[in-house]
C-alpha positions as CSV (number, residue, x, y, z in Angstrom):
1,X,0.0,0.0,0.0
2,X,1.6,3.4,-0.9
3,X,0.9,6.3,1.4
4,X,-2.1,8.4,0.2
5,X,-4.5,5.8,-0.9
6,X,-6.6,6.5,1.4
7,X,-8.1,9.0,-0.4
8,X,-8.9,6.6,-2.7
9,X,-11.2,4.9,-1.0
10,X,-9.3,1.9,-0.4
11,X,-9.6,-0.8,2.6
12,X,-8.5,0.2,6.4
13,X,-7.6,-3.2,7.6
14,X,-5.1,-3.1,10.9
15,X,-4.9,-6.6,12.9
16,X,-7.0,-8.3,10.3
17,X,-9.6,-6.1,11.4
18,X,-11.5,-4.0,8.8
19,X,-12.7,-0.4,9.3
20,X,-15.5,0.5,7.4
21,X,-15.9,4.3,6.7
22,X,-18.0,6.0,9.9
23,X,-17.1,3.6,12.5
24,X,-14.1,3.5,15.2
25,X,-12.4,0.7,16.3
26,X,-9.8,-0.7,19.2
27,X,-7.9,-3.1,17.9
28,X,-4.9,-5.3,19.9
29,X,-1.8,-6.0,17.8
30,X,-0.6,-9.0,19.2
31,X,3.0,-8.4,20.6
32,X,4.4,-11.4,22.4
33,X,4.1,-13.2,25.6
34,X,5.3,-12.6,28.9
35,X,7.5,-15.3,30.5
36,X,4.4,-16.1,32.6
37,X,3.2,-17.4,29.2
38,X,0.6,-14.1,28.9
39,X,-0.3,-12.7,26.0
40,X,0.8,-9.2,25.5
41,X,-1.1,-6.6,22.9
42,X,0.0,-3.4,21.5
43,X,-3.2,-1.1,21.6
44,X,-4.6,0.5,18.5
45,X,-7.4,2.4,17.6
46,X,-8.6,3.2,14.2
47,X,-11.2,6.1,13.2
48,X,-12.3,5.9,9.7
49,X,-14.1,9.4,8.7
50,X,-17.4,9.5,6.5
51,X,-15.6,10.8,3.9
52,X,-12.3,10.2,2.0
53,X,-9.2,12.1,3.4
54,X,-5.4,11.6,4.6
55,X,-4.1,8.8,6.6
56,X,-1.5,9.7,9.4
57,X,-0.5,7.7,12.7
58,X,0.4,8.9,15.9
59,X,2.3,7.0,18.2
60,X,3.5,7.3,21.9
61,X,5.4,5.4,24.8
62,X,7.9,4.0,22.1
63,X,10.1,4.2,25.1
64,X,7.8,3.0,27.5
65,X,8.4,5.7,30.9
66,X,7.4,8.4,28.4
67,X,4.1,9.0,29.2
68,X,3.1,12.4,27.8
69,X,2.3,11.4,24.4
70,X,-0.5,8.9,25.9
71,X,-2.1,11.5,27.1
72,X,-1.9,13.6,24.2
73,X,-3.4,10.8,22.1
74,X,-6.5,10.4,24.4
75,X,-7.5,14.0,24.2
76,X,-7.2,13.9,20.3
77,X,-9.1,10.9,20.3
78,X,-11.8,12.3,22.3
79,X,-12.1,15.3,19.4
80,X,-11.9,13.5,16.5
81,X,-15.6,11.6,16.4
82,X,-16.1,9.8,13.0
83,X,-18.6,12.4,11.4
84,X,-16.2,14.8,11.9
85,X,-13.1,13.8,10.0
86,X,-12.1,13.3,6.4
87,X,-9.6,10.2,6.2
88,X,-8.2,7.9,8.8
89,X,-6.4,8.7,11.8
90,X,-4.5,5.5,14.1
91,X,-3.6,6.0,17.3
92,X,-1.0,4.1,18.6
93,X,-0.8,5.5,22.6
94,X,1.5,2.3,23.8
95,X,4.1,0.9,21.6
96,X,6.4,0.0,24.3
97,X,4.2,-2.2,25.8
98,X,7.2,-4.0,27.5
99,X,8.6,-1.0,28.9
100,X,5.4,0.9,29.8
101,X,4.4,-2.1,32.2
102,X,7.9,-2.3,34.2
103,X,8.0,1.6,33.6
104,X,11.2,1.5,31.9
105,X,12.8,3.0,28.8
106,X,13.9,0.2,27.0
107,X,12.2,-3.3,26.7
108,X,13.4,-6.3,29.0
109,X,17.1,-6.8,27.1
110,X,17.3,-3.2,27.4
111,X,17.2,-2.7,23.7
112,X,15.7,1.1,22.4
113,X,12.9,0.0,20.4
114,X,13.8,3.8,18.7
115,X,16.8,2.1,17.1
116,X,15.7,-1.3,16.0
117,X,13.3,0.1,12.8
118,X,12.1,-0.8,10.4
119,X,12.5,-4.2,12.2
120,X,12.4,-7.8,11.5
121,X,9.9,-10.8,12.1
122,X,12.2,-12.9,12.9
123,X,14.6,-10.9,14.7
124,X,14.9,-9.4,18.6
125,X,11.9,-8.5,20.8
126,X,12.8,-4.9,19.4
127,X,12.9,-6.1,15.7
128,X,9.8,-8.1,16.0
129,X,7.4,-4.7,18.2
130,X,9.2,-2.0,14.9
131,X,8.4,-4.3,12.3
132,X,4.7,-4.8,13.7
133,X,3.8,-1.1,13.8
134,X,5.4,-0.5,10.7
135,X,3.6,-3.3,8.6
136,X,0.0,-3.0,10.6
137,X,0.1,0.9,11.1
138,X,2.7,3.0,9.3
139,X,2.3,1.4,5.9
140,X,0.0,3.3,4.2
141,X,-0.1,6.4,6.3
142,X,1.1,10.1,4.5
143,X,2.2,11.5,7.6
144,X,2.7,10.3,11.2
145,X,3.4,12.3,14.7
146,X,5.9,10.2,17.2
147,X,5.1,11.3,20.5
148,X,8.7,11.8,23.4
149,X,9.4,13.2,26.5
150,X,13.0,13.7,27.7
151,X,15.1,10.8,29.3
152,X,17.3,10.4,31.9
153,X,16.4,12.8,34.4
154,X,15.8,14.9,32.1
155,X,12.9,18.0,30.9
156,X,11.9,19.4,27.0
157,X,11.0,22.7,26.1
158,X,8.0,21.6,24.3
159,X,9.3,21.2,20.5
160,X,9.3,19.7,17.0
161,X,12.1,17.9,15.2
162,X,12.5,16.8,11.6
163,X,13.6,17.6,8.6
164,X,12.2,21.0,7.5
165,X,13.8,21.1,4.4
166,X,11.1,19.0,3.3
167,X,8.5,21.6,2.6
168,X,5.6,19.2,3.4
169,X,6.9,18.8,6.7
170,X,7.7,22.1,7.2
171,X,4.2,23.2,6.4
172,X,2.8,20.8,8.9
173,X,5.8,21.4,11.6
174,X,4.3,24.9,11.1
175,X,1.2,24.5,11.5
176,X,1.5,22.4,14.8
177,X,2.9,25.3,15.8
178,X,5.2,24.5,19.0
179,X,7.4,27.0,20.7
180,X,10.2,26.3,18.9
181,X,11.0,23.8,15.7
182,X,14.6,22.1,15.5
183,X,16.3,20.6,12.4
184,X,17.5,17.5,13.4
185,X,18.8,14.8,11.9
186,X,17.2,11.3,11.4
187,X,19.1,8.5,13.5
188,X,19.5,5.1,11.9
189,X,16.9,2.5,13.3
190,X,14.4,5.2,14.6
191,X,10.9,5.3,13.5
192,X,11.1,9.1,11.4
193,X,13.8,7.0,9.4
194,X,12.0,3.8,8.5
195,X,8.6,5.8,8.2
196,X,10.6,8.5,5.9
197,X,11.9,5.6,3.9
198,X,8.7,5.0,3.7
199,X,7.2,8.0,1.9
200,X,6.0,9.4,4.9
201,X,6.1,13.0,6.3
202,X,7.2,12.3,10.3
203,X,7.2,15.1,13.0
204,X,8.6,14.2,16.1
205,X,7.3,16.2,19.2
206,X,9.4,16.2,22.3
207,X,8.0,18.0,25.6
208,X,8.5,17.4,29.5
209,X,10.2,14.7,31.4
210,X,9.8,10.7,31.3
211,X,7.7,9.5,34.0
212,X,5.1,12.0,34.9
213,X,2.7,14.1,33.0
214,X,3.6,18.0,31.8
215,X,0.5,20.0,31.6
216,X,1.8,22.3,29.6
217,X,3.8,20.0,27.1
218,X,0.6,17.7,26.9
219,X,-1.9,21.5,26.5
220,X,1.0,22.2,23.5
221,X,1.2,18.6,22.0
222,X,-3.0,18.4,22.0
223,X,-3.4,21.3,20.1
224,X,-0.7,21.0,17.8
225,X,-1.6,17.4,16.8
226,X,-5.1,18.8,16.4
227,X,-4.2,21.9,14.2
228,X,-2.1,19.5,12.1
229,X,-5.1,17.6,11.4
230,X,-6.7,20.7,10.1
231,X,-3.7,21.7,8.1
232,X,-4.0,17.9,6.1
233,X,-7.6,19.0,5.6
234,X,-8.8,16.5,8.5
235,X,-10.7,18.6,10.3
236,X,-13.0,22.0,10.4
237,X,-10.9,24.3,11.7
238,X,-11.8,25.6,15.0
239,X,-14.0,28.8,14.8
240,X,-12.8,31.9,16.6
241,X,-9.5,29.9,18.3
242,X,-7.1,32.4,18.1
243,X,-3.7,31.8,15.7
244,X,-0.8,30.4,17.9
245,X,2.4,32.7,17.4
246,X,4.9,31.5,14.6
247,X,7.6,28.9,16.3
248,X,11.0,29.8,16.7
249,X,13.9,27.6,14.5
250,X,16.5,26.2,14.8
251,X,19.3,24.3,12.7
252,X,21.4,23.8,15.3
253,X,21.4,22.8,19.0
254,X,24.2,21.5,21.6
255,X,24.6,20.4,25.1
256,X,26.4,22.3,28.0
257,X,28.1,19.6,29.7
258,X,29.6,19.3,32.9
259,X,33.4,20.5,33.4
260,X,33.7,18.5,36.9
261,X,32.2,15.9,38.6
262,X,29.8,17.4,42.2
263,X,26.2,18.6,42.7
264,X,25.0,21.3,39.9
265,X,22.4,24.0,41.0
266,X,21.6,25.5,37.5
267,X,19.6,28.3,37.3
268,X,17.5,28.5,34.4
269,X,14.7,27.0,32.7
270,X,13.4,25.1,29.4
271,X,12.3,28.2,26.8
272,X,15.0,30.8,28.6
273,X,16.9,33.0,26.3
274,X,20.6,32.9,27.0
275,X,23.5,35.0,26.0
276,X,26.9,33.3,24.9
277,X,28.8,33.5,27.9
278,X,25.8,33.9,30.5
279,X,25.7,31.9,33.7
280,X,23.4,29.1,33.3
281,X,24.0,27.3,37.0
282,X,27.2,26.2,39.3
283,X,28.9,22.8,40.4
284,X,29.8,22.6,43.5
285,X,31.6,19.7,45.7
286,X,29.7,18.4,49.1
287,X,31.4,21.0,50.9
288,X,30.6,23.8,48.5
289,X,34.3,24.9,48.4
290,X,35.0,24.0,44.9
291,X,32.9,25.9,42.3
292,X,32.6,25.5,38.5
293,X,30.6,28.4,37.2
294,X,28.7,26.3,34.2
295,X,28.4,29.1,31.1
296,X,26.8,28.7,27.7
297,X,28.7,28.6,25.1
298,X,26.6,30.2,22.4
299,X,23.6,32.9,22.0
300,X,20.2,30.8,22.1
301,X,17.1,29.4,24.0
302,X,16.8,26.6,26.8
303,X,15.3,23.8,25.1
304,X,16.2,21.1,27.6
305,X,18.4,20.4,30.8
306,X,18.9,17.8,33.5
307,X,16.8,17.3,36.5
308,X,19.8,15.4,38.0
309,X,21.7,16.8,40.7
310,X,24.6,14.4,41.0
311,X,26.7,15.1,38.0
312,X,29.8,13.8,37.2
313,X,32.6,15.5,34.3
314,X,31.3,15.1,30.5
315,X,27.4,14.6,31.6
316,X,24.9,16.8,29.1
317,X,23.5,19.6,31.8
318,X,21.6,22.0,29.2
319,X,20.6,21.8,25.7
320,X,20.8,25.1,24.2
321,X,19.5,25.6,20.3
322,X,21.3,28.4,18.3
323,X,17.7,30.6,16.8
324,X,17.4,31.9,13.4
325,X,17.7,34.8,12.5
């Protein structure tokens, strides 16, 4: 199936399940067993529109402590009723359904299912989860939003990342609107690859921390998802919402790291404007004799930075994205 066809009319069959137009459906993608012998599901749910109109995924908890995206996914779900939309939209809240359960990043041979796309059926737990969402839900699909947090202690400036020199994913990074978008490149084995191999447009939304929920990130990631959907000609667009104010961009972003092992207090926040050279936090030892004044190395904004006190020499403290002009 080549993305698009869906405006063609043609069959919406996920799971062996077929969608006729005007109905919804929940759908479990059968993922595995647990060494209990327990069958494990990925959940899907499918809503076909009266009429013809775009396919597009979303997708969320590909590493399974990132929890935002879920929530993002139910909110859009609960506005998008099947008389309302033009096309199909399949909603993917868990793929990590290993590492959602034991509330863990990776799956139980602490593999990152974002590096083992497109995937394999005959391959690793990883290979066998990425080629299952690509075969029963990204095949087909013209544009797909991959849902993330931050990892490792840390928090995201809510934000997009692709590659906007694509001008139909610019258009949509645009219309989704974030705070800031950020050329980035695609990593080998992650989904935006295989799915771009694919034909398909990918944004990739990153906002708050892994492990809890970020009003504001999930607020963002709601509307932006939604406004997308108007953009592909989904939706009505909504009557009287005001127009969000045009992102920042980036094409370039780096990481402050830490210049000696001790306890950093930093002192700024995701979305901060910092100066090259400005103060951005200190490193102290127990005693708080030794201080290491921590300083950004080039003009920018705050679009991520640890959570982690304990820091030891070389470990990423702030994430700092150069702006455009």
């Amino acid at each position: 199936m080549t993305p698009g066809v869906e405006r063609d009319g043609a069959p919406v069959v996920v799971g062996g399940v077929e969608v006729p137009p005007g109905e919804r459906r929940r759908i479990q993608l059968p993922a595995g067993r647990l060494a209990t012998g327990a069958e494990i599901s990925i959940p899907v749910e499918v809503i076909r529109g009266t009429r013809p109109g775009p396919r597009i995924w979303l997708s969320a908890a590909i590493h399974g402590d990132e929890l935002n995206g879920i929530e993002i996914i139910r909110q859009v779900l609960a506005e998008s009723p099947p008389r309302r939309l033009n096309g199909t939209l399949l909603a993917v809240p868990i793929v990590n359904v290993f590492g959602f359960i034991t509330q863990s990043r990776y799956l139980p041979d602490r593999r990152d299912l974002n590096r083992s796309f497109p995937g394999s059926r005959r391959g690793s737990l990883a290979a066998r989860l990425a080629h299952l969402l690509m075969n029963e839900v990204v095949e087909g699909c013209e544009a797909g939003i991959d849902l993330h947090t931050g990892s490792d202690d840390r928090t995201n400036l809510a934000q997009l990342r692709g590659d906007f020199t694509d001008p139909e994913t610019r258009r949509l990074a645009l219309a989704f609107a974030p705070p800031i978008i950020v050329q980035a490149a695609s990593r080998d084995g992650s989904l935006r690859a295989a799915a771009t191999a694919a034909g398909a447009h990918v944004l990739v939304f990153e906002g708050g921390e892994a492990g809890r929920f970020n009003r504001a990130a999930i607020d963002q990631g709601t509307r932006g998802v939604l406004r997308v959907m108007e953009a592909l000609g989904m939706r009505k667009a909504s009557s009287g919402a005001p127009s969000p104010p045009p992102p920042l961009r980036s094409e370039r972003s780096s990481w402050i790291r830490a210049g000696r092992s001790g306890l950093v207090r930093l002192d700024v926040e995701p979305g901060d404007r910092v100066e090259k050279g400005a103060r951005l936090g200190v490193i102290k030892d127990a005693f708080g004799d030794r201080i290491l004044r921590v300083r950004s190395r080039v003009p920018g904004i705050v679009i991520g930075l640890t959570r982690q006190p304990h820091v030891n020499r070389g470990d990423a403290l702030v994430h700092v994205a150069e702006l455009e002009p």
